[in-house]
C-alpha positions as CSV (number, residue, x, y, z in Angstrom):
1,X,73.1,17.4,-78.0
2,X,74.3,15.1,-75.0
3,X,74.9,16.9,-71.9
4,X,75.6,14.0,-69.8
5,X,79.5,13.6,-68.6
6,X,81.9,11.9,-70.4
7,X,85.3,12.1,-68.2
8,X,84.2,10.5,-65.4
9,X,86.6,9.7,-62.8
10,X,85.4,7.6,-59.8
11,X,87.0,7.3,-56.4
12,X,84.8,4.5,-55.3
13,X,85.0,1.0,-57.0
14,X,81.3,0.5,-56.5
15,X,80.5,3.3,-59.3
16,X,83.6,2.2,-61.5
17,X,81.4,-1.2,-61.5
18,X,78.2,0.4,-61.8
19,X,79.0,2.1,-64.8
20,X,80.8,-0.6,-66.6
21,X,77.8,-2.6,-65.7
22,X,75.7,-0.4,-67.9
23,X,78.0,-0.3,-70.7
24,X,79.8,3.0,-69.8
25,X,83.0,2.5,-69.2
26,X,84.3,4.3,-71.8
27,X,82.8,7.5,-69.6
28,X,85.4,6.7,-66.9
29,X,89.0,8.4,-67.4
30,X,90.5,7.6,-63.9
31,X,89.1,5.3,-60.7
32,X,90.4,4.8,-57.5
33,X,90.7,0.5,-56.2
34,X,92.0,-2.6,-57.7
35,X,91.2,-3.0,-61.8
36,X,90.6,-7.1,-60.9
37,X,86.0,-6.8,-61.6
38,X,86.4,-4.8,-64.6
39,X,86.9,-4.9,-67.7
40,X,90.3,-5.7,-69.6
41,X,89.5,-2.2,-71.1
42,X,89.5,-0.5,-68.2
43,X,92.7,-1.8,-66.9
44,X,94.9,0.6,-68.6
45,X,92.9,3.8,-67.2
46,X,94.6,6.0,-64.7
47,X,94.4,5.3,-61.4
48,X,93.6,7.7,-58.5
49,X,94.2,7.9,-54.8
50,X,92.4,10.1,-52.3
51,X,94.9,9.4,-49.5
52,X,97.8,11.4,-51.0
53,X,98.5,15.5,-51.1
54,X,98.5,15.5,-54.9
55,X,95.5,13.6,-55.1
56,X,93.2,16.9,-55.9
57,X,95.6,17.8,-58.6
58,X,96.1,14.0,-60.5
59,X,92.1,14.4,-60.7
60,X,91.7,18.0,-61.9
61,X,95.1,16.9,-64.4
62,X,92.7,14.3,-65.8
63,X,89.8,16.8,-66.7
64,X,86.8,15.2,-65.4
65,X,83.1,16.5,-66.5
66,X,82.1,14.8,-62.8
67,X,83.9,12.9,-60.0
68,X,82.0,10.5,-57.9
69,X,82.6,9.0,-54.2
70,X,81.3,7.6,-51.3
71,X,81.0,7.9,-47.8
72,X,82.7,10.5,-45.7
73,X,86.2,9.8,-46.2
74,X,85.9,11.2,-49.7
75,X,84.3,14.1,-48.7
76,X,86.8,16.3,-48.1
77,X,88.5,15.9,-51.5
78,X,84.9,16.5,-53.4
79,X,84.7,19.6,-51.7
80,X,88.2,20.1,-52.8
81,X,87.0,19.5,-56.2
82,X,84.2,21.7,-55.6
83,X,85.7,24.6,-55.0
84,X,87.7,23.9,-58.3
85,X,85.0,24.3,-60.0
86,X,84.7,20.9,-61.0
87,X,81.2,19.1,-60.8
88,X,80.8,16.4,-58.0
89,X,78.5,13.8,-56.2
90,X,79.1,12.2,-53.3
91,X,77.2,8.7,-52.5
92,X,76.5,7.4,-49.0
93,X,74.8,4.1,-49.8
94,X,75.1,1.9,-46.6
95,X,71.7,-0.8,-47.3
96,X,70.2,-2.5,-49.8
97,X,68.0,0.1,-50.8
98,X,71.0,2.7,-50.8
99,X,72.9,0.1,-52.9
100,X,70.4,-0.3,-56.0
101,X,69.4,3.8,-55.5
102,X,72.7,4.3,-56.5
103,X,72.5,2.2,-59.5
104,X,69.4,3.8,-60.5
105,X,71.3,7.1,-60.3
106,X,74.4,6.4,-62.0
107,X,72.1,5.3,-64.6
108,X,70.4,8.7,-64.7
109,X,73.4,10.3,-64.7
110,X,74.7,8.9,-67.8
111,X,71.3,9.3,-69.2
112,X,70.0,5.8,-68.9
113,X,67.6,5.7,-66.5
114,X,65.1,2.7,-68.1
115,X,68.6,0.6,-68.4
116,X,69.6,1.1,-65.0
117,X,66.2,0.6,-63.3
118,X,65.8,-3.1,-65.2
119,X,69.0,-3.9,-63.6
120,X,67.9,-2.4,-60.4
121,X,65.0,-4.5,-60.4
122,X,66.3,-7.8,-61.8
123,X,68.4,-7.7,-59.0
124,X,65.5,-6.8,-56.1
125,X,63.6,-9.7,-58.3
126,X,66.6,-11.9,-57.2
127,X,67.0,-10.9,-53.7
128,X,63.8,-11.7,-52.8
129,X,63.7,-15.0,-54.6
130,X,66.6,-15.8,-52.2
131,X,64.8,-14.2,-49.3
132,X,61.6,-16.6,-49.6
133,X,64.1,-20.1,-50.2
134,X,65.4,-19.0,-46.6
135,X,62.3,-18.0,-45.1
136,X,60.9,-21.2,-43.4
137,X,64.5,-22.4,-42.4
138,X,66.5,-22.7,-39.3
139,X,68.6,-19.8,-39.0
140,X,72.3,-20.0,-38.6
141,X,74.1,-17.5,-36.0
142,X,77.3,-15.9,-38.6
143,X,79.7,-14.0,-37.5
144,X,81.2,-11.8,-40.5
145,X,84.9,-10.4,-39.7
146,X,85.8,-7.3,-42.0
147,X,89.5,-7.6,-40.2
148,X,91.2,-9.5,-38.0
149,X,93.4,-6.7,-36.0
150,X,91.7,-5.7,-34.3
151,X,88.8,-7.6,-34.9
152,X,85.8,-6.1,-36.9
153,X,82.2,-6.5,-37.7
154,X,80.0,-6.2,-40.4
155,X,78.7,-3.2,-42.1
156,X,74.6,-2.6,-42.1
157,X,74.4,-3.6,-46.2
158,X,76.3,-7.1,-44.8
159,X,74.1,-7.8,-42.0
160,X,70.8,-7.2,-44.3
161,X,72.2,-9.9,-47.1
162,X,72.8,-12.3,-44.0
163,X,69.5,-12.3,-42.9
164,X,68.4,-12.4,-46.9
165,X,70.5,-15.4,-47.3
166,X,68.8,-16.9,-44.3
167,X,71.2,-16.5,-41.4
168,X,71.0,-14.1,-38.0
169,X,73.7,-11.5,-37.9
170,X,75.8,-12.2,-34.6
171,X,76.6,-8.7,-34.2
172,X,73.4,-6.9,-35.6
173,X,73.2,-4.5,-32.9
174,X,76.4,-2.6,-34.7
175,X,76.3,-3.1,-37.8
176,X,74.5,0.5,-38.3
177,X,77.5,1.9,-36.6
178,X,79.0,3.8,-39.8
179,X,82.4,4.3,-39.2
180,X,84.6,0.9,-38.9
181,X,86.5,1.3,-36.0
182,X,83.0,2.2,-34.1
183,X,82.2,-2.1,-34.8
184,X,85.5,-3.2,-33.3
185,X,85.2,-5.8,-31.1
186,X,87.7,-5.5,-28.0
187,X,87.0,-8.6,-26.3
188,X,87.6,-12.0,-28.5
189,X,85.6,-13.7,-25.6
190,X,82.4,-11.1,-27.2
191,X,82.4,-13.6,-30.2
192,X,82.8,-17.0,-27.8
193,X,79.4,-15.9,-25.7
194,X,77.3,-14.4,-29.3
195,X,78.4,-18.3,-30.3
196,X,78.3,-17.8,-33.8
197,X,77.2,-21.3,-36.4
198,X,79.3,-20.0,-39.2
199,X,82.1,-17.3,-39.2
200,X,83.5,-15.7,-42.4
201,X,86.1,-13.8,-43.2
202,X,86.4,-11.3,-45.6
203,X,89.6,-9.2,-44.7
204,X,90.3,-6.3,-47.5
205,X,93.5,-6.6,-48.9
206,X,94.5,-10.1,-47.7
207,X,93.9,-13.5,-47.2
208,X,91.5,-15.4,-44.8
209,X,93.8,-17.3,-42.0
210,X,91.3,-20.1,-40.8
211,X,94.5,-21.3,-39.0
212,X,95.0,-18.2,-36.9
213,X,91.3,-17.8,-36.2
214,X,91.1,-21.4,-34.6
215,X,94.0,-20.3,-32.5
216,X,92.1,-17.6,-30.5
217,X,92.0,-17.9,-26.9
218,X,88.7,-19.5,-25.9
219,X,87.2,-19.8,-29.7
220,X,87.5,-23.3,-29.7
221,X,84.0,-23.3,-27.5
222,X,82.6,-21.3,-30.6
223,X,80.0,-23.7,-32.6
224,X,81.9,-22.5,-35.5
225,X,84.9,-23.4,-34.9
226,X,84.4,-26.7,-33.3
227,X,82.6,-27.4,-36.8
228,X,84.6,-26.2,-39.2
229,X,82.2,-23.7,-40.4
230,X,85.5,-21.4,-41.1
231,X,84.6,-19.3,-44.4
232,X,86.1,-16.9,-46.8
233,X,84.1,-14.4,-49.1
234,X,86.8,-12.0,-51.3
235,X,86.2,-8.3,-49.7
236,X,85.6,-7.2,-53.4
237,X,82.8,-9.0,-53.9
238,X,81.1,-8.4,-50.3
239,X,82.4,-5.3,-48.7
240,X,81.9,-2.9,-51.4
241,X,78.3,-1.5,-51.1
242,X,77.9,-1.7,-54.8
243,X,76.6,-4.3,-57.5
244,X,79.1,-7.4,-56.4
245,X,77.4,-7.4,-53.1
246,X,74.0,-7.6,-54.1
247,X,75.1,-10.3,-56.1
248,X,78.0,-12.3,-56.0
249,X,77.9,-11.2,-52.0
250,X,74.8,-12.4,-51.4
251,X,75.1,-15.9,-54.2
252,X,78.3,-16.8,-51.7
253,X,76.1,-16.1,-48.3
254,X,73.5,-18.1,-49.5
255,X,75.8,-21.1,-50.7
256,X,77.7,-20.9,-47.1
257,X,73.7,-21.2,-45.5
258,X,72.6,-23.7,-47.4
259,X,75.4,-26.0,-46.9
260,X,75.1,-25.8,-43.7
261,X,71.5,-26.8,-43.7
262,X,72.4,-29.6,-45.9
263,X,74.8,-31.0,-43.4
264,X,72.6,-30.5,-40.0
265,X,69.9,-32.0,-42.0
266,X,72.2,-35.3,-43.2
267,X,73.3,-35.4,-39.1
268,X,70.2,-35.0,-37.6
269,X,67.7,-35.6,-39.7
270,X,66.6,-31.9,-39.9
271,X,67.9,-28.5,-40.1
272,X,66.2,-27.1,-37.1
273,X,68.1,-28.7,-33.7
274,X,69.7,-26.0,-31.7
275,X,72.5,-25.5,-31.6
276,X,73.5,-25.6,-27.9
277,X,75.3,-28.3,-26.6
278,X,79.4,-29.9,-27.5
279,X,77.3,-33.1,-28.0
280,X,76.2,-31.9,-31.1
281,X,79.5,-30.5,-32.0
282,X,81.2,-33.6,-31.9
283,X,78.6,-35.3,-33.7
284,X,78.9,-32.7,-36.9
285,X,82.7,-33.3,-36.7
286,X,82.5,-37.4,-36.8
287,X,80.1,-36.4,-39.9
């Protein structure tokens, strides 16, 4: 007799993907974010929104055996749910450990434990791989903006793949803050003086403007900037603490550092010059 769940609806994308990465998705019966990572089969599931009144009831309507979320801004619907009667759990993976315990427990969940944990692992295998290619290298200053009004910083899980992908976090001393508008930046001048090598954008919902970043006040002083090291990752694949992250995230972190390397090194000779003066600058743009 299986006595795992099979309506599953998930209000975080990061467990819709988890589960679909284990070959699952047919457990799923509703999930809350965009349907572009998943499977075609997935596509034509019921969506879900935790921001609306009737948002408790579209869930119960679709009869789940087990709702999962993340993070405090689905907690009050799971207790909702809870008081339903309707089984839930409620995630709060903010780190790279958090991210792959949540694999593995998905995976138990569904009863597949062993399947999970190899992917778990492969993916710890991979990190580290990437973490010993950076190790001995200069070290890029990034600066990763989650939005642009007003201006945000990374999340913890972000700043731990930039320093896997061998880069410093600019702003490392918030990215433990939790809630996002605890890592807004009020003063654009915060980013000129933290003088960041490589910025990237990764606004949710929308498009990177490189243009309107450049037209800051004062950011034209920013290494960055005066470089052209203006970048884009898609949110989906690094601001959901989930699989894509671990991943794709980090693949598109580590391409981004090594670039850079490659184009220091074919300036100067070497990856490890500081980076302190607007000779130097103008000698990467005439590159």
């Amino acid at each position: 007799m299986n006595t795992h769940p099979a309506r599953i609806v998930c209000l975080n994308p990061e467990t819709t993907e988890t589960l679909c990465l284990l070959g699952e998705g047919r457990r799923i019966v509703g999930y809350s974010g965009h349907a572009g990572r998943l499977p075609a089969a997935e596509h034509r599931k019921p969506r879900v929104s935790v921001n609306t009144g009737s948002g408790v009831d579209r869930i119960c309507a679709l009869d789940p055996d087990l709702v999962l979320g993340s993070g405090e801004a689905h907690g009050e619907v799971l207790g909702a749910l809870a008081q339903r009667g309707v089984a839930v759990h409620l995630f709060n993976q903010r780190s790279v450990r958090g991210i792959l315990d949540m694999i593995r427990t998905v995976g138990g969940i569904v009863g597949l434990d062993h399947s999970a944990a190899d992917i778990a692992t492969r993916m710890e295998w991979d990190i580290e791989a990437i973490r010993l290619r950076s190790a001995a290298e200069r070290r890029p200053r990034i600066y990763v903006e989650e939005w642009d009004e007003p201006l945000i910083a990374a999340g913890s899980w972000i700043s731990e793949l930039i320093e896997v992908a061998g880069g410093e976090d600019c702003f490392a001393d918030v990215a433990n803050r939790t809630r996002r508008e605890d890592r807004i930046i009020e003063d654009l001048n915060e980013v000129v003086r933290r003088a960041p090598d490589i910025i990237i954008g990764s606004w949710t919902g929308k498009l990177f403007q490189r243009e309107q970043v450049e037209a800051r006040a004062g950011w034209r002083r920013i290494p960055a900037v005066g470089n052209g090291e203006l970048h884009e990752i898609s949110s989906s694949r690094l601001l959901q603490a989930g699989p894509a992250a671990l991943t794709e995230g980090l693949a598109d972190l580590h391409r981004i550092v090594e670039a850079w390397r490659e184009r220091r090194t074919r300036v100067f000779g070497t990856a490890f010059t500081p980076v302190t003066s607007q000779e130097e600058m103008s000698a990467e743009r005439v590159a």
